[in-house]
Backbone as CSV, one residue per row, in Angstrom:
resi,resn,N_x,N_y,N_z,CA_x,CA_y,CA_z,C_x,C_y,C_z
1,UNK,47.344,85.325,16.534,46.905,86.538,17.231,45.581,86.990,16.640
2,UNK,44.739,87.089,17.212,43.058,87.407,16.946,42.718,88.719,17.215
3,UNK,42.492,89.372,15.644,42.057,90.730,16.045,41.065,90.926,16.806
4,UNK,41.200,91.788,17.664,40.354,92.430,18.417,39.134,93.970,18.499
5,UNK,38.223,93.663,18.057,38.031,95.212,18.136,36.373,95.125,18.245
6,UNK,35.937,96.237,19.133,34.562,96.614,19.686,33.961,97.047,18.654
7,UNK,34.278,97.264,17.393,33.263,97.859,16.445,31.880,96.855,16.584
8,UNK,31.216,97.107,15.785,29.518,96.595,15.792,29.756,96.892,14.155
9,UNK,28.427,95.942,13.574,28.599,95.722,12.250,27.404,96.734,12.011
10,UNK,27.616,97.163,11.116,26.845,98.473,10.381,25.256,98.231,11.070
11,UNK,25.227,99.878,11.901,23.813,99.580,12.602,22.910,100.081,11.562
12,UNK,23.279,100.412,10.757,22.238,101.015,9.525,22.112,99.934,8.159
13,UNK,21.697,98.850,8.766,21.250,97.359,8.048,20.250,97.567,7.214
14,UNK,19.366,98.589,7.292,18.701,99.097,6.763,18.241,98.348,4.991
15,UNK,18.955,98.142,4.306,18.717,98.073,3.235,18.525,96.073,3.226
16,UNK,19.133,95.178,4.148,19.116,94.333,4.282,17.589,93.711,5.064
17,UNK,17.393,94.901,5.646,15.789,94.771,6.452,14.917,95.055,5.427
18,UNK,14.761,95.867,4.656,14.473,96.123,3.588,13.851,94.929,2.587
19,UNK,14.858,94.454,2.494,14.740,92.833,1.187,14.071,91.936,1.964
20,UNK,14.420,91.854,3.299,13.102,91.066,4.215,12.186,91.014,4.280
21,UNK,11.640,92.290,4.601,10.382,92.843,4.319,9.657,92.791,3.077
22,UNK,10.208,92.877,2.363,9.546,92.936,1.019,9.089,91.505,0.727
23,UNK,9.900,90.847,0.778,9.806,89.417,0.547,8.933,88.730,1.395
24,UNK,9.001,89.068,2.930,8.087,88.361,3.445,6.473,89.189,3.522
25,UNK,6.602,90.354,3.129,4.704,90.788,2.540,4.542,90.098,0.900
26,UNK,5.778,90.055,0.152,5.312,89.298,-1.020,4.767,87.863,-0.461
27,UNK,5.191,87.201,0.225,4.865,85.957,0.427,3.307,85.664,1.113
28,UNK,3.396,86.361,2.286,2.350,86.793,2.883,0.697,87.412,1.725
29,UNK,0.858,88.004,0.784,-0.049,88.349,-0.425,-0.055,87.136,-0.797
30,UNK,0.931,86.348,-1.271,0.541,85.182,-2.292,-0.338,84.258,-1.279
31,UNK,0.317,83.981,-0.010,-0.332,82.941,0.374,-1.995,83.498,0.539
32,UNK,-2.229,84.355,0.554,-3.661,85.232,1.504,-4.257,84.880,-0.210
33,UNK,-4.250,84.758,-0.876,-4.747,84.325,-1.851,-5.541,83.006,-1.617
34,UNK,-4.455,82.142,-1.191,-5.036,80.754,-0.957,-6.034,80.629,0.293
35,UNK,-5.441,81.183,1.004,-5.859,80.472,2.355,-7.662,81.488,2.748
36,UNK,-7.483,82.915,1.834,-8.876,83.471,2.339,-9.881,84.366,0.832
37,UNK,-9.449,83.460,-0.270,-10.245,83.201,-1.414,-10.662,82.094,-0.641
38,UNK,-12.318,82.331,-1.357,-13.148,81.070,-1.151,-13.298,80.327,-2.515
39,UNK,-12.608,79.376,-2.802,-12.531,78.815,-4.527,-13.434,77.466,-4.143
40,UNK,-13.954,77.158,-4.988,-15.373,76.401,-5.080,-14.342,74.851,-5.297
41,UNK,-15.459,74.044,-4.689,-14.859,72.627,-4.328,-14.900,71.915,-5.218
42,UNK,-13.411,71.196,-5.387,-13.200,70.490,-6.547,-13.747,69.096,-6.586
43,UNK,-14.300,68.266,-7.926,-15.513,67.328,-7.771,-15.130,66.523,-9.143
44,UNK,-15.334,65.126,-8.775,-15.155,64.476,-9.535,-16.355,64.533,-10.954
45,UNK,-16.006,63.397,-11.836,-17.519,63.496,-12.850,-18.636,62.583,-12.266
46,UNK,-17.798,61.297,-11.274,-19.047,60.894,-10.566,-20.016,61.561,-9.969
47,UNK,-19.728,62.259,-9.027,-20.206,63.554,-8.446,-21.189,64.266,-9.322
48,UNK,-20.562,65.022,-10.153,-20.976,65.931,-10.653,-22.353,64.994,-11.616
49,UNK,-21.670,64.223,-12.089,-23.489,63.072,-12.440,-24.390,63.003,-12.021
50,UNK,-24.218,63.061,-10.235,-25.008,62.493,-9.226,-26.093,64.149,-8.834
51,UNK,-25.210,64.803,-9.145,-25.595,66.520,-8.557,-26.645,66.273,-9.777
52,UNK,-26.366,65.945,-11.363,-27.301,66.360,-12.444,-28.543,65.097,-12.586
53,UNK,-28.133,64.318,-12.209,-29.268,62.998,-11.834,-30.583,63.650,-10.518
54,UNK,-29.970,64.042,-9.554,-30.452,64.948,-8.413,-31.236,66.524,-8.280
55,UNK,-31.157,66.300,-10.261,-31.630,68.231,-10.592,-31.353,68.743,-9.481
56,UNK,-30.139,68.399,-8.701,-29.893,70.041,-7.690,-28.686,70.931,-8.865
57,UNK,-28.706,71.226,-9.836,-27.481,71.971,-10.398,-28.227,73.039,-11.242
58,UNK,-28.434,74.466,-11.034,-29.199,75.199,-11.385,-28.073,76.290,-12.876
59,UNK,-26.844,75.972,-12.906,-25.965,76.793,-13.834,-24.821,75.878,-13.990
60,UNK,-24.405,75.862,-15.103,-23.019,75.405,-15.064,-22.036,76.073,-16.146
61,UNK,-21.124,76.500,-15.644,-20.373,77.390,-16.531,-19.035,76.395,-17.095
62,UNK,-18.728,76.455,-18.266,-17.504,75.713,-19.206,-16.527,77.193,-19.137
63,UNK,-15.568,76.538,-19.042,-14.404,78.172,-19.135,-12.927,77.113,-19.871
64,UNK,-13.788,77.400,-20.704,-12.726,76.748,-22.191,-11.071,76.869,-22.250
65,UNK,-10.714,78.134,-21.983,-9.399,77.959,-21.826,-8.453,77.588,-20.651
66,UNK,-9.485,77.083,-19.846,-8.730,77.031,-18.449,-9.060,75.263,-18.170
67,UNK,-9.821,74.666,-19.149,-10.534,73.206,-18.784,-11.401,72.968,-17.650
68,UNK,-11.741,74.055,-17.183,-12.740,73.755,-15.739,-13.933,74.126,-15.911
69,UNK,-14.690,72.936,-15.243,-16.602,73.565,-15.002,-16.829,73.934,-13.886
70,UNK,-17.313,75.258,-13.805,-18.057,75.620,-12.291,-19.479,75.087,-12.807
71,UNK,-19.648,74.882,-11.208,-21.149,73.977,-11.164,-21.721,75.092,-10.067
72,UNK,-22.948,75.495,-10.022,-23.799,76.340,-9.208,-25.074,75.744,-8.694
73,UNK,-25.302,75.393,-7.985,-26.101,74.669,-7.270,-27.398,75.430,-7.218
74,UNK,-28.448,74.509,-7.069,-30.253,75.536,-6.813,-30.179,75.725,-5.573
75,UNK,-30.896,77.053,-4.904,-31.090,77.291,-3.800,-31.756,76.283,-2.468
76,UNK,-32.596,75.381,-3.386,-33.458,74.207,-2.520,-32.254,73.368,-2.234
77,UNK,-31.423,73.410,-2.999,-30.514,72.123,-2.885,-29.512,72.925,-1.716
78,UNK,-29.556,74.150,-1.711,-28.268,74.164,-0.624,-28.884,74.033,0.707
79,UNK,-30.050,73.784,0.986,-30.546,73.753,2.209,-30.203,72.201,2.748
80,UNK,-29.903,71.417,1.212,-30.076,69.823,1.760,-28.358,69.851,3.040
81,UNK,-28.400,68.843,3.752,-27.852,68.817,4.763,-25.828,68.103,3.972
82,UNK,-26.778,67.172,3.083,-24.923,67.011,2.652,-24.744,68.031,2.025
83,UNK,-25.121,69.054,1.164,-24.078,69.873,0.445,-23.605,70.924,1.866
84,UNK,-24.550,71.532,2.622,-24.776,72.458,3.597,-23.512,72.872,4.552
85,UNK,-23.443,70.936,5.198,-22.251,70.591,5.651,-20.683,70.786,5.412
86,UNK,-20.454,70.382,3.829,-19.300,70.772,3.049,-19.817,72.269,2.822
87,UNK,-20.413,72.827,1.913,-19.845,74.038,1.938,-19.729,74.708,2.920
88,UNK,-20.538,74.913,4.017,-19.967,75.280,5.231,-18.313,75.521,5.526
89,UNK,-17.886,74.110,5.692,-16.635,74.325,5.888,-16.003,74.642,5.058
90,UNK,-16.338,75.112,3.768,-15.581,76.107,2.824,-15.996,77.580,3.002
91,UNK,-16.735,77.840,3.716,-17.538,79.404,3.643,-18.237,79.425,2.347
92,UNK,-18.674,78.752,1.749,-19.102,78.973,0.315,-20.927,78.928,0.698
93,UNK,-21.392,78.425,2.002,-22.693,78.348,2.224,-23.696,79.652,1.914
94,UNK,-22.883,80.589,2.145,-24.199,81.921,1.860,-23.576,82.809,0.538
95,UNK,-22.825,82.047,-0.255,-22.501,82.133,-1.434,-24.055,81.550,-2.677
96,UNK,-25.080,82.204,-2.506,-26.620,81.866,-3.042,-26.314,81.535,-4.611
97,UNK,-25.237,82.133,-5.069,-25.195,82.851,-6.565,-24.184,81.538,-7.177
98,UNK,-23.260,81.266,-6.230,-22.382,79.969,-7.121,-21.097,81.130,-7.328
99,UNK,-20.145,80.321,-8.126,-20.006,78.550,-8.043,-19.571,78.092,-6.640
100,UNK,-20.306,76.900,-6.357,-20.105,76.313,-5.377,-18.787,74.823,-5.731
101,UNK,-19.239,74.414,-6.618,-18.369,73.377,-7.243,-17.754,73.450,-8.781
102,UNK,-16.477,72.697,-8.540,-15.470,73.130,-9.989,-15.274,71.885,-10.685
103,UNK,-15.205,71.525,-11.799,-15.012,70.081,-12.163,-13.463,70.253,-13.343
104,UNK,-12.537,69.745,-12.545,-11.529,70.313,-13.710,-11.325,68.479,-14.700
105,UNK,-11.231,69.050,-16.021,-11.548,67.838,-17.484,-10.389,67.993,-17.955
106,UNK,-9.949,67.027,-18.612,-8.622,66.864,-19.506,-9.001,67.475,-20.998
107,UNK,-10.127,67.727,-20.929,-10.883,67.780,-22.570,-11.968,68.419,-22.526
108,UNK,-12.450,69.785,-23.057,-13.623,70.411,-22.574,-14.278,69.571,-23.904
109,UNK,-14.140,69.501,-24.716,-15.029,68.539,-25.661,-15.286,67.439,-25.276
110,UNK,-14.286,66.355,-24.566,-15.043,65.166,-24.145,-15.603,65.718,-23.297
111,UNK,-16.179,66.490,-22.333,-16.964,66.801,-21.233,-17.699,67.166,-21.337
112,UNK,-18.005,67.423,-23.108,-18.952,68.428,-23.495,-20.174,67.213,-24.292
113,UNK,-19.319,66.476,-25.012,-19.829,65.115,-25.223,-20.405,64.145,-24.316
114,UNK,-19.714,63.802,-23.101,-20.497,63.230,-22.416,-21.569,63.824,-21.556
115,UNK,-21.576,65.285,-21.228,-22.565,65.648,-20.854,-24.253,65.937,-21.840
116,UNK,-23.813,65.408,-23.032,-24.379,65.971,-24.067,-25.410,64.049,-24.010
117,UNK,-24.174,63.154,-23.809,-25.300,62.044,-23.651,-25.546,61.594,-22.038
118,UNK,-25.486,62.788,-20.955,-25.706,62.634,-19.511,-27.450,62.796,-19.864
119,UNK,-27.354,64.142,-20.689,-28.746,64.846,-20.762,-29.234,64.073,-21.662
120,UNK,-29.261,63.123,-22.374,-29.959,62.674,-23.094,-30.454,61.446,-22.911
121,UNK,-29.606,61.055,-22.092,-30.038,59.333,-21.244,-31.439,59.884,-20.386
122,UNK,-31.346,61.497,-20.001,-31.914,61.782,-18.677,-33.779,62.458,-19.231
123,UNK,-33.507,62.816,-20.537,-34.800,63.100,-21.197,-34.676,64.274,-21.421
124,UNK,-35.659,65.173,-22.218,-35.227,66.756,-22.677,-35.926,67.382,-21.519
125,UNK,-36.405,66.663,-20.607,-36.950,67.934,-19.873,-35.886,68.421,-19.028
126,UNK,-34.830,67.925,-18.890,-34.021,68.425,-17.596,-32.962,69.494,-18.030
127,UNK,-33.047,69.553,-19.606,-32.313,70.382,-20.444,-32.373,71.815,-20.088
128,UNK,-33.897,72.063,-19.775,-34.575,73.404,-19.276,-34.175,73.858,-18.081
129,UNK,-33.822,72.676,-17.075,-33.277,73.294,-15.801,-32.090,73.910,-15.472
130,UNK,-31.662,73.774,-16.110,-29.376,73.972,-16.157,-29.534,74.904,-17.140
131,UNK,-29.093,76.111,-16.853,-28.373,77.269,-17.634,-26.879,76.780,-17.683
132,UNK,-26.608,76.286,-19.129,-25.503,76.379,-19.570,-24.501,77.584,-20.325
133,UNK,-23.509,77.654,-19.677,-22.601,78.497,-20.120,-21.052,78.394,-21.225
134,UNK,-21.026,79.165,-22.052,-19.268,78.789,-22.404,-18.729,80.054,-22.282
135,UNK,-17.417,80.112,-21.707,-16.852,81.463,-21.745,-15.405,81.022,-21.616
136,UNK,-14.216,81.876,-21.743,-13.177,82.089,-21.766,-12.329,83.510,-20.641
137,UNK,-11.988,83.173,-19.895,-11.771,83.987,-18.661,-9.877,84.599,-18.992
138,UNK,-10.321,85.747,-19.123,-8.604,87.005,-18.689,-8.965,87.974,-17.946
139,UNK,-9.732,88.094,-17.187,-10.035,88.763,-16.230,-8.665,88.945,-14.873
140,UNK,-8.625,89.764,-14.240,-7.075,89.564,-13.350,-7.762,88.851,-12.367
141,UNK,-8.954,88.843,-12.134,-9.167,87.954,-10.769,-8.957,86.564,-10.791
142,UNK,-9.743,86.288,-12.326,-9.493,84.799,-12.553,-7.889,84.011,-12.726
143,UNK,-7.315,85.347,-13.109,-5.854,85.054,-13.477,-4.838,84.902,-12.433
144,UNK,-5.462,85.669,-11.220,-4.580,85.404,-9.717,-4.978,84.016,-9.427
145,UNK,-6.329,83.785,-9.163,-6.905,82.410,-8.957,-6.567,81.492,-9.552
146,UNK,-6.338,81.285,-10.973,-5.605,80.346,-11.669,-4.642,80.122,-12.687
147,UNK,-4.376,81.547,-12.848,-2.501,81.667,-13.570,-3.400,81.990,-14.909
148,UNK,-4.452,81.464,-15.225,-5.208,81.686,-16.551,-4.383,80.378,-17.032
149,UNK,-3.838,78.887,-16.734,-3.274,78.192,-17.504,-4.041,76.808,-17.082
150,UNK,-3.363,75.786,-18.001,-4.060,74.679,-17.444,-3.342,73.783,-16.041
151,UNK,-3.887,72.748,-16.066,-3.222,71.936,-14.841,-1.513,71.537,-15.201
152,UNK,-1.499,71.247,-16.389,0.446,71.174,-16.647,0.798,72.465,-16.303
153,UNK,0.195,73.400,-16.915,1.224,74.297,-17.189,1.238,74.773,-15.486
154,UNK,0.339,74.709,-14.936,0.320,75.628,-13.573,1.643,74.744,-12.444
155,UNK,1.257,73.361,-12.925,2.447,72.610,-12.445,3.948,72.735,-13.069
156,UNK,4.167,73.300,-13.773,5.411,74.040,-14.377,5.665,75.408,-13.891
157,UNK,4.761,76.423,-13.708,5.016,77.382,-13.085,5.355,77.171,-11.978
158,UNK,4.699,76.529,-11.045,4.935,76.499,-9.620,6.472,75.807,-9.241
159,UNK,6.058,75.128,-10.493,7.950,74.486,-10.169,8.795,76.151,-10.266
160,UNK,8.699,76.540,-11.128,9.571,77.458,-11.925,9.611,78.509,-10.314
161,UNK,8.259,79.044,-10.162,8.299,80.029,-8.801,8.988,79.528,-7.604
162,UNK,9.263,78.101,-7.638,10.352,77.354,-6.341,11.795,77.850,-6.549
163,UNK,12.221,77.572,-7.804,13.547,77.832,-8.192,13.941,79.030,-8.218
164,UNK,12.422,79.901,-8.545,13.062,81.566,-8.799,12.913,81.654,-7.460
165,UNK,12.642,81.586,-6.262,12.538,81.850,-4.719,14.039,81.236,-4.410
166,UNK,14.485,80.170,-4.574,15.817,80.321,-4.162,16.919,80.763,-4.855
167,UNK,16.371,81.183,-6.048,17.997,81.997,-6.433,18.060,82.836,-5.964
168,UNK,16.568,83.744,-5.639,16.672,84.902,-5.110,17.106,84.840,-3.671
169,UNK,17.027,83.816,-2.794,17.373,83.881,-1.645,19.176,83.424,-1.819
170,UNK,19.662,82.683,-2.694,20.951,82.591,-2.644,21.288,83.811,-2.980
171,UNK,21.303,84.531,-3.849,21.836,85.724,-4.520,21.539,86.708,-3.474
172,UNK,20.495,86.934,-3.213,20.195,87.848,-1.572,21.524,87.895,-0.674
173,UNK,22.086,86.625,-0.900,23.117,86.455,0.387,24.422,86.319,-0.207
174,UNK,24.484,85.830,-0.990,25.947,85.769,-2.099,26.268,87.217,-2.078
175,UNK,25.486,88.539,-2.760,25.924,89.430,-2.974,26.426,90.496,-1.835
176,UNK,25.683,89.540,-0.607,26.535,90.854,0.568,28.075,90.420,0.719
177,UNK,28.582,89.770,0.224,29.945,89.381,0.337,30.491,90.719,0.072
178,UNK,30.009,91.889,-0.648,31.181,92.990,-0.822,30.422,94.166,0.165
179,UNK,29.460,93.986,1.132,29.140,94.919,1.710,29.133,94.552,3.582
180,UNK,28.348,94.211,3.892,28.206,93.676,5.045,28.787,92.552,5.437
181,UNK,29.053,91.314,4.756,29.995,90.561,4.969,31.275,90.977,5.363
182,UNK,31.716,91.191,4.305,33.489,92.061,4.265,33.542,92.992,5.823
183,UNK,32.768,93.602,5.802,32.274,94.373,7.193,32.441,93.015,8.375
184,UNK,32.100,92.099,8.499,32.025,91.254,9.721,33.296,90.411,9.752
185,UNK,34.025,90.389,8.426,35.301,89.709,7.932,36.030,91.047,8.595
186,UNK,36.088,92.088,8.518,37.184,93.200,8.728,37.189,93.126,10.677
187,UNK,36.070,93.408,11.502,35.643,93.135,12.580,35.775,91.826,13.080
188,UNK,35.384,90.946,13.139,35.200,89.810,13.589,36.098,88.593,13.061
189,UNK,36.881,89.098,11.985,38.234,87.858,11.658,39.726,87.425,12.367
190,UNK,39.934,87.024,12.250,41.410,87.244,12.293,42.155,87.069,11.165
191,UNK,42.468,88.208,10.501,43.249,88.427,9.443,44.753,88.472,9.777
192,UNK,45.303,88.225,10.897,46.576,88.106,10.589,47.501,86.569,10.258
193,UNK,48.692,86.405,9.257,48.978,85.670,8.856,50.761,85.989,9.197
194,UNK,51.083,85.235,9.854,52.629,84.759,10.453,52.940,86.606,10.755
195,UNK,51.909,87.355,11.614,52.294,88.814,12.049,52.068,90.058,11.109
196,UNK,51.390,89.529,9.884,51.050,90.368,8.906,49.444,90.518,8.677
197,UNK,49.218,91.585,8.769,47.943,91.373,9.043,47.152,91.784,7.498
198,UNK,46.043,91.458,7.003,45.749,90.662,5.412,44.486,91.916,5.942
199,UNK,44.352,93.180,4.772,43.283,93.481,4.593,42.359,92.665,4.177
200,UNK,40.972,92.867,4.734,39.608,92.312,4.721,39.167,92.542,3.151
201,UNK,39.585,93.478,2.550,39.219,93.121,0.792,39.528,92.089,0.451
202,UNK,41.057,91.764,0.623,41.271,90.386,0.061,40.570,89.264,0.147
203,UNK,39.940,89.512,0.786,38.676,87.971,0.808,37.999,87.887,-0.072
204,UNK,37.901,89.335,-0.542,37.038,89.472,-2.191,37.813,88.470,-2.955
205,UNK,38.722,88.417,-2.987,39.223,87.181,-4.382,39.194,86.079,-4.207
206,UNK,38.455,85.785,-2.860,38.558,83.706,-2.850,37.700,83.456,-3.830
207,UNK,37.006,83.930,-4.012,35.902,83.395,-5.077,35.921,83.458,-6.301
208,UNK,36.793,84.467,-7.061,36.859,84.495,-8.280,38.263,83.756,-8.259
209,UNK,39.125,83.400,-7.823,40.299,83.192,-7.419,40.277,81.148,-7.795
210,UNK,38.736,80.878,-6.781,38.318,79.472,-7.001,38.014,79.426,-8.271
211,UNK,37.153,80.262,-8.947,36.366,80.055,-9.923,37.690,79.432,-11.283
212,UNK,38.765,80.534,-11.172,39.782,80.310,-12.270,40.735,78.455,-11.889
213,UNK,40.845,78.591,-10.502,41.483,77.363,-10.109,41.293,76.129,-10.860
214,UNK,39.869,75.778,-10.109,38.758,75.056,-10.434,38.407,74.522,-11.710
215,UNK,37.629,75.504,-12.681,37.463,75.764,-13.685,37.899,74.724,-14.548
216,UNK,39.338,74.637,-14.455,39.569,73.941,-16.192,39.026,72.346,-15.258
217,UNK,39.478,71.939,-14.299,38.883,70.521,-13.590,37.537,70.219,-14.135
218,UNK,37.132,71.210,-13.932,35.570,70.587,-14.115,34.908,70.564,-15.589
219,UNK,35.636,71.157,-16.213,36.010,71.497,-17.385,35.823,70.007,-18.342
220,UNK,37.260,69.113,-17.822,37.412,67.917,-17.501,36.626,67.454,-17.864
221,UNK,35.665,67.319,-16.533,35.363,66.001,-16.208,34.057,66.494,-16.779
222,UNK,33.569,67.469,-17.120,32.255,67.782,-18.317,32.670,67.036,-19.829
223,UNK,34.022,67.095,-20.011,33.518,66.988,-21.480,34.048,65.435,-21.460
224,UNK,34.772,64.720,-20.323,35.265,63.654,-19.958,33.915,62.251,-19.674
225,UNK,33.090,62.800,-18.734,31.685,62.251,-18.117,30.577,62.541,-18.761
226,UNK,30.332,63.210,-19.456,29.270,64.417,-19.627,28.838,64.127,-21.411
């Protein structure tokens, strides 16, 4: 026999719309980061040789704790038609000031070394053209843009921000079991059993109910397999 009844499940969801929302403008911020920052184009050391062979590279900044070189290009050079092209399709073209290009190194000392015999294969006059920089960036802008960490570690975070996104989405939904759930279990079940009909709390205990069942089994086969 299937209960029956016209109720509607709590029209004041309110707090469940709530966690939606939030979550999907958090998401919405993070991504707007990526997609409408203009972050300067990433470049090999071939490249970046070819830019300093080419005296088009008018600055180059070292940012020591992060392992990356921004490269800033001369104004004559952004007129040339290959850089023009690419930055274009980055929006970075009427960006006059740089950085236009990023060179990320496993080693700011080897990078610092081989640029040290780039310029020296190349003669001292070209020494004069490149404003070199060293700095160390905690600034919050730089820190949204790149965690302030290196390439492992940012690949560890991002793992880490996957996992914390779905606990939070399991737990989001696990925990309505004693509010709105139970609500659609009381409405929409059929709680009766051989003419007795089973308050909708009781569903609260399948789960802790499994947990004790269960438990010593796996128990088992942890210290059995494991």
């Amino acid at each position: 026999m299937k209960k029956k009844s016209n109720k509607k499940i709590l029209n004041n969801n309110n707090f469940n719309n709530q966690i939606w929302i939030v979550f999907l403008v958090s998401i919405f911020i993070y991504l707007s980061f990526g997609f409408f920052s203009t972050k300067p184009i990433t470049i090999d050391y071939n490249r970046f040789q070819k830019m300093i062979k080419s005296h088009d590279v008018s600055k180059i900044v070292v940012i020591k704790n992060q392992e990356i070189v921004e490269i800033s290009l001369k104004e004559e050079a952004l007129l040339n038609t290959t850089y023009k092209d690419e930055l274009e399709s980055s929006s970075l073209v009427n960006n006059t000031f740089g950085p236009h290009y990023r060179l990320e190194v496993s080693s700011i000392e080897s990078f610092e070394k081989r640029y040290d015999d780039l310029i020296s294969s190349l003669g001292k006059g070209n020494t004069t053209e490149i404003e070199y920089l060293t700095e160390s960036r905690t600034d919050i802008y730089s820190f949204l843009q790149t965690w302030g960490l290196n390439r492992s570690e940012k690949g560890n975070i991002s793992m880490l921000l996957l996992l914390f996104i779905g606990s939070v989405l399991f737990w989001a939904g696990f925990d309505q079991g004693g509010s709105s759930l139970n609500l659609f279990a009381k409405d929409y079940t059929d709680l009766f059993i051989f003419g007795w009909e089973m308050p909708a709390t009781f569903l609260q205990v399948a789960n802790p109910l499994m947990v004790v069942i269960f438990a010593p089994f796996f128990a088992a086969f942890w210290i059995n397999n494991v």
